[in-house]
C-alpha positions as semicolon CSV with decimal commas, in nm:
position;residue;x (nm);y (nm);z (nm)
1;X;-0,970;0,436;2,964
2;X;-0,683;0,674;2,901
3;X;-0,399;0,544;2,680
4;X;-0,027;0,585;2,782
5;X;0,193;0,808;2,597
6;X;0,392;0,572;2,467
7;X;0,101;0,401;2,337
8;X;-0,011;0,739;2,220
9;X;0,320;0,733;1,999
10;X;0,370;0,382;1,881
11;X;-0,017;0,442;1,714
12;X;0,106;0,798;1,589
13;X;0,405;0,662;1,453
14;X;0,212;0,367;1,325
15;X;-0,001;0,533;1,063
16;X;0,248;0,779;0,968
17;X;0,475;0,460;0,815
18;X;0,107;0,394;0,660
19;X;0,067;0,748;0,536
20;X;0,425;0,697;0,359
21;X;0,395;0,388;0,237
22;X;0,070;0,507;0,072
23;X;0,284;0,813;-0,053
24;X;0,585;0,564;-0,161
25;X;0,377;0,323;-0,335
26;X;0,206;0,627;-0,552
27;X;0,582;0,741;-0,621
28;X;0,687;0,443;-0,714
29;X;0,410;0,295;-0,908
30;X;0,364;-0,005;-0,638
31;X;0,016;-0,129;-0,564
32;X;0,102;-0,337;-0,320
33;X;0,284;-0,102;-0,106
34;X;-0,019;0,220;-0,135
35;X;-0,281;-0,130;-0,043
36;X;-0,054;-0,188;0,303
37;X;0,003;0,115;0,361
38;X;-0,390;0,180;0,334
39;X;-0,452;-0,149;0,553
40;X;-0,234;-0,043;0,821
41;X;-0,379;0,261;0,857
42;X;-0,719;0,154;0,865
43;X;-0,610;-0,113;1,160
44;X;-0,449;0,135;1,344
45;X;-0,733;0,344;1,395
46;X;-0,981;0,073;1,434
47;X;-0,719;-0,044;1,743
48;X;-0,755;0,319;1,866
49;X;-1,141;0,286;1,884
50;X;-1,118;-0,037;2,031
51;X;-0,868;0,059;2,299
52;X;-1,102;0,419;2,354
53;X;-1,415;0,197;2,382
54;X;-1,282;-0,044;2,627
């Protein structure tokens, strides 16, 4: 199935706010914020599979 570019772009822009939240956290000595930044990265991907797949 071919994804829409705008769906293409919320998922891009999606695990770039993961990418800096993992960054952030680091910076700022936050576990919490490097773990959800980590998750939603993870999820984001695993949606893209899913959504390829289908």
């Amino acid at each position: 199935m071919r994804m829409k570019k705008t769906e293409i772009a919320y998922y891009l822009l999606a695990i770039l706010n993961g990418v800096f939240m993992v960054a952030y956290g680091g910076y700022d000595d936050s576990p919490g914020a490097q773990l959800l930044g980590a998750l939603l990265v993870v999820f984001t991907v695993v949606a893209i599979v899913k959504k390829i797949r289908k």
